[in-house]
Each structure stands twice: as structure tokens, then as C-alpha cells.
N, C-alpha and C positions, 0 to 999 in steps of 0.2 A: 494329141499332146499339146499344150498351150504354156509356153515359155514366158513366163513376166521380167521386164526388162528395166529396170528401176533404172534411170537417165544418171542419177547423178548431180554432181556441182554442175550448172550449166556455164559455169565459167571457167570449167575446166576442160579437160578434152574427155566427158564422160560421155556424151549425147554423139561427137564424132566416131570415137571407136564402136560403140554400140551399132550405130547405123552401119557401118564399114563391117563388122563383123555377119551384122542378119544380114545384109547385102549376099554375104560369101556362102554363110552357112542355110540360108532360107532355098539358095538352089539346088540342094543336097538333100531335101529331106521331105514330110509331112507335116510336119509341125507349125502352128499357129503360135507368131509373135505377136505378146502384146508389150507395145511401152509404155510405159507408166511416167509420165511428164507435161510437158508444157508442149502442146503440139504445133504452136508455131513455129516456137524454134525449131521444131523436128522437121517439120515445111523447107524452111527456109535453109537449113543445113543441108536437108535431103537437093534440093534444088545447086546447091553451094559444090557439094562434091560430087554435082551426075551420077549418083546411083540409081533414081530412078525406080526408087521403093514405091509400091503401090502403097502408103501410106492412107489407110481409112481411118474413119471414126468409129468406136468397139461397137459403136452400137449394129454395127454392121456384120450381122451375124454369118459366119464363115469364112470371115476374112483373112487372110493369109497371113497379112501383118498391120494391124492399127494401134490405135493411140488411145492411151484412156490419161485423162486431166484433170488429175486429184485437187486441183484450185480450182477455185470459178475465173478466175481474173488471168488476162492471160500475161506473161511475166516482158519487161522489157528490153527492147533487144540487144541496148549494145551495157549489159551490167558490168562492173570492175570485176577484176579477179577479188574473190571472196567475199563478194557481196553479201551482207546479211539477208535480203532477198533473194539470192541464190541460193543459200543455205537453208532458209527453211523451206525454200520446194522439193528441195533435195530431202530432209527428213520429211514430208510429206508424202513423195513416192515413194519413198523406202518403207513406212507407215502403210500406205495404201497398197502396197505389192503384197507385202506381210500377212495385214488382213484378208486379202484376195486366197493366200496361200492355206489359211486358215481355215476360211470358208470354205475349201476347193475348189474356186473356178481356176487355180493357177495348179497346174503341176510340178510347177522348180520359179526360183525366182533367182534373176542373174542380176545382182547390182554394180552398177558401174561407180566408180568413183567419186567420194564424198571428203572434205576438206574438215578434221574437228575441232583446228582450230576455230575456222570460221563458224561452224554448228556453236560450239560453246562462245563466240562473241556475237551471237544472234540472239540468244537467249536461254539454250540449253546446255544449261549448266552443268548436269551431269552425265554429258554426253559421254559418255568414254570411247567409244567405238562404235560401226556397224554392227559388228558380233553380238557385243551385249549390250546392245542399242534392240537387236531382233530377240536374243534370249529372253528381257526382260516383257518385251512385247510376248510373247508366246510363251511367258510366263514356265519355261524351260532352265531349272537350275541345274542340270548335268551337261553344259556343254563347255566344246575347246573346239580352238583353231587348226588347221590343217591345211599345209600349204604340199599343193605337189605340182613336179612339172618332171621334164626328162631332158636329156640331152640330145646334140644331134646323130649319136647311139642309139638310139630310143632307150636309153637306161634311165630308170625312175627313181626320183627321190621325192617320198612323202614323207612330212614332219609334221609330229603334234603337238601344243607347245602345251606342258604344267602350265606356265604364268603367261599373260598374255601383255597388255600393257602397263607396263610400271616401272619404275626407275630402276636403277641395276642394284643401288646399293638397298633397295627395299625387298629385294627377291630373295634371299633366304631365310627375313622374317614372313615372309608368302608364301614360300615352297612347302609343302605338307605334304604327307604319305596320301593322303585323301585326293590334295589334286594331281599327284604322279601315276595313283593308281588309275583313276576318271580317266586322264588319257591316255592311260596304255588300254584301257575298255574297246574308249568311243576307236583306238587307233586299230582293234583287233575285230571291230563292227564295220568300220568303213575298210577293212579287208575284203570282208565279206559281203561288202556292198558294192564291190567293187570286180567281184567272182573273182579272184585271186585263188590258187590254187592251196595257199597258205596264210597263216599270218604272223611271221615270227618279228618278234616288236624287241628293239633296241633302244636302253633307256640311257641316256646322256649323263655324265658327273656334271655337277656345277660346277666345280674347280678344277685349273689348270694338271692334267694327268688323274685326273680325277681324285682331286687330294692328296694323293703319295700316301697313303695312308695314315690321312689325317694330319700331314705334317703341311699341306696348303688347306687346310677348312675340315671339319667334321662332318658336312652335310652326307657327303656319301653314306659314313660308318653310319649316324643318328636316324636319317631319315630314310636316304631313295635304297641304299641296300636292302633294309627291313621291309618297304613298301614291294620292292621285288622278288623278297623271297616269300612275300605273303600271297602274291599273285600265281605265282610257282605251283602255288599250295593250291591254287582254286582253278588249275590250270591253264593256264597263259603260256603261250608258249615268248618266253623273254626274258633277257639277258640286259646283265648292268652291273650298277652304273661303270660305263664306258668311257675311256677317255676325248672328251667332245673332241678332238685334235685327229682325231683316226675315226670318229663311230660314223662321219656321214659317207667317206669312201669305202666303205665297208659294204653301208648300207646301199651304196650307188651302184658298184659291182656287184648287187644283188645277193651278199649273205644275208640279209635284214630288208623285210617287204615294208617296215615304216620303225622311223626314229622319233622317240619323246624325248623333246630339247627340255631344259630345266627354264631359260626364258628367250624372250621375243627372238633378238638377234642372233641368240645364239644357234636357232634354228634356220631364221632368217638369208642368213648372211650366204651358208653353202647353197640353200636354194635357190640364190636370186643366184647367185655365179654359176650355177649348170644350167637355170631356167628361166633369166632374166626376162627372155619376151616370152616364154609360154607357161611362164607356172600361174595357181589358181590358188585363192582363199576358198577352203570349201570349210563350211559350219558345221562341225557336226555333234549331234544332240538335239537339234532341233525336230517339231513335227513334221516339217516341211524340208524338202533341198531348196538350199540355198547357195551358192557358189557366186565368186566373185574377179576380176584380172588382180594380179598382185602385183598393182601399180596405184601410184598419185593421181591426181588430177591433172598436173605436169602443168601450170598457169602459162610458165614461158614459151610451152609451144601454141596453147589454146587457139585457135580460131585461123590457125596457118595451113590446115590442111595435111598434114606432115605426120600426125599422130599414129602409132603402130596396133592397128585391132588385135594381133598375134593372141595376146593374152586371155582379151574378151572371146576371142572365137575359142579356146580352150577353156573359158569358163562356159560357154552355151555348152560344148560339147561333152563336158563332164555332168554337167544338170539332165542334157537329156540322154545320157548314158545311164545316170542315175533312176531316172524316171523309168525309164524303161524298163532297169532290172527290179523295180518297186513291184510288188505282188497288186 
């Protein structure tokens, strides 16, 4: 199995937690890391926090964990946070991991942490995100985001969002039956990608109580009601729309194996408060797994050493949890 590790903003704490996590998780396992970066820095970091990674060059075939360095040049060492040269090596491995994934020398690709503001003041301008930064590359138009992690319970809470990035007041000329339907799919596929014994999907109101019927918004009555009695019909097993204020402790005490939020935060927000250091962006829709920490770049800790891998070591271990259950 070969893990591709897409480094990230190198001026953020992307290339710290990566190395900190394969440190943890490469003692555990069979699996061959590859990172996908600038391999001085990776040297010099490796060196920096005594891990003591056997860090090769990929051309070294069977090597437990090396380096592949999608630039010729190699990148300078001490850059500003958000450097426009940080940013485009950063879409460059993310680009080169992608490709890898495509081709199949990669099995799952873990990317670490990318800055879009910085991406879009580098040049790329319609940058919107990693997510549909890789859909568009992989040329993949049915995907959504999925963020899961658990408590110190072990009770899980997975969330997959209709809308992904976009203003709030723009999300219920966005909201459609077509993309509430797509993630309650992709959220009843990565059920079962997941060997879950079930997959019973819980779909979010947009509005406060979920409209009062109609007396805080229409979207429930017009759109997500219809979109989930149509699912009903082609079997899904899933219930809605629900009042966003009660459907993720529902779902956390385990009535509901995964909740469709209507947009970002509103899914966002209970995940990051049960699973602040270990939930994960996992992609799904694409041909390839893809999984990610569901964290920043963090600029203010960058280069202090201090940075928490928690997250990244839960995205390696969902890729190659994924990988493995892959036929």
C-alpha cells in the first residue's frame, strides 16, 4: 500500500504535522509513505524535531518512506507566512499527488494543509478549494465533502455537506434537490465504504427548527422535504429535514450513521466541538481516496514545533482503512 502525502503550505504547519504523524503511524504498519514536496525542507524539519525518519529519494525503490519533488528548484528556507511561492508548490503537490493517484502508483493521497487565500493571490484565481481543486482535476462532477471524527466516547459523528463553500446569504439560491440528493448517495456509499453495519442518513432543515412550517423559510416545504421523499422512493434509508439544533446529537448518540448539513458551518461547527483534534475532510466522489486533517495551516504556530499531528494521523488512518477495504 503506498500513501501519498501532499506537504501543504510550507509556511504553515503542513510538512510539521505530516512528518509527526508518519513518524507515529509508519511504526504500525506495512505501508510505504510517499511525500510529495520540497525535500529540503522535509531534511531540515526532519532533522529540526528528532524523528529521525529514514527519509529517501522515491527513486529508491522500496523504500518505507521518501520524497518525490514535483518542482526542479528547490524552494527557500526561511519564506513569509503565505508566501506566493509557498502557495504554488503547495498546488503543485497537490497536482502531482492527484496525478500519481490517477495513474495508480498512489493508493490514497493525504493532503496536508493549503492557505486559498494565499493560492488565489499567487495566481489562481479560481481556486475555490482543495475539494474542487481535485474534482475538477479528476474531472469527477458528483462529489461532496465529508467531515468525520469521534469523541472521547468513541461516538462518531460524519457529515456531508449539500453546499460547500459559499456565503450564507447565497446558500438557498444554491441549495437544490439535486445537490441534497448527491449527498445523501455519496453519504450512504461512504457507509458502506466504511463496512458500517448500516446506513441510515439524516438530512438537516436550513432554517432555525427547521422552518416551523414555513413560518422561518420555505426551503424545507419547496426543496429538501421533496428531495427526501424522493429518496424514500428509490430506497434510502433517511429522514428529514430535521431540526439542525437537535439532528447532530441524535446523530452522535448513534440514531443516525451520517448527517447532510444544508451548508459549510452548519455542519462544521458540531464537528469541530466533538472532534476538534481528530476529525478528517474525506472527498468523496472521487476515483481515488482522498482524505485530509480538518485543520488550517495555523501561520501563528508555524515553525515552533508545538503543532498537534492528532488530526493528520486520523487522516492517514482513514485512507488506509479505506484502501484496504477497496476491492
Amino acid at each position: 500500500m503506498r500513501m501519498g502525502i501532499a506537504i501543504g503550505d510550507v509556511t504553515g504547519i503542513g510538512p510539521e504535522v505530516a512528518l509527526k504523524a508518519v513518524a507515529a503511524e509508519s511504526k504500525k504498519d506495512n505501508a510505504q509513505y510517499v511525500f510529495i514536496g520540497d525535500a529540503h525542507i522535509l531534511q531540515r524539519l526532519n532533522q529540526k524535531l528528532r524523528l529521525g525518519l529514514p527519509l529517501k529519494d522515491a527513486g529508491n525503490d522500496g523504500a518505507k518512506i521518501s520524497i518525490i519533488n514535483p518542482l526542479r528548484q528547490k524552494l527557500p528556507a526561511h519564506l513569509p507566512a503565505g508566501s506566493p511561492v509557498a502557495a504554488k508548490a503547495a498546488v503543485a503537490a497537490l497536482r502531482d499527488a492527484a496525478e500519481r493517484c490517477l495513474q495508480e502508483e498512489l493508493d490514497a493521497m493525504v493532503t496536508a494543509p493549503v492557505n486559498k487565500e494565499a493560492i488565489i493571490r499567487a495566481g489562481h484565481k479560481g481556486f475555490a478549494g482543495q475539494t474542487e481543486f481535485l474534482s475538477e482535476l479528476a474531472g469527477a462532477k458528483r462529489t461532496a465533502m465529508m467531515l468525520l471524527g469521534h469523541d472521547e466516547k468513541n461516538q462518531w459523528l460524519r457529515v456531508a455537506l449539500a453546499t460547500i463553500h459559499v456565503s450564507i446569504k447565497s446558500v438557498p439560491k444554491k441549495l437544490t434537490a439535486e445537490k441534497i440528493s448527491l449527498a445523501v448517495e455519496l453519504a450512504a456509499q461512504a457507509c458502506q465504504d466504511l463496512q458500517l453495519p448500516r446506513a441510515r442518513i439524516a438530512v438537516a432543515g436550513l432554517n432555525p427548527h427547521a422552518g416551523e412550517g414555513g413560518e422561518f423559510g420555505d426551503e424545507e416545504i419547496t426543496t429538501i422535504a421533496p428531495a427526501v421523499s424522493a429518496l424514500r422512493k428509490r430506497g434510502f434509508d433517511v429522514t428529514g429535514p430535521l431540526s439542525g439544533d437537535t439532528v447532530f446529537y441524535y446523530a452522535l448518540c448513534g440514531d443516525f450513521d451520517a448527517v447532510v448539513a444544508m451548508y459549510h458551518d452548519q455542519g462544521l461547527a458540531p464537528l469541530k466541538a466533538v472532534a476538534f483534534d481528530t476529525g478528517v475532510n474525506w472527498t468523496l466522489g472521487l476515483p481515488f481516496i482522498r482524505t485530509s486533517p480538518d485543520h488550517g495551516t495555523a501561520y501563528d504556530i508555524a515553525g515552533k514545533g508545538i503543532a498537534n499531528p492528532s488530526s493528520m494521523r486520523a487522516a492517514i488512518r482513514l485512507a488506509k482503512q479505506l484502501a484496504k477495504n477497496r476491492p
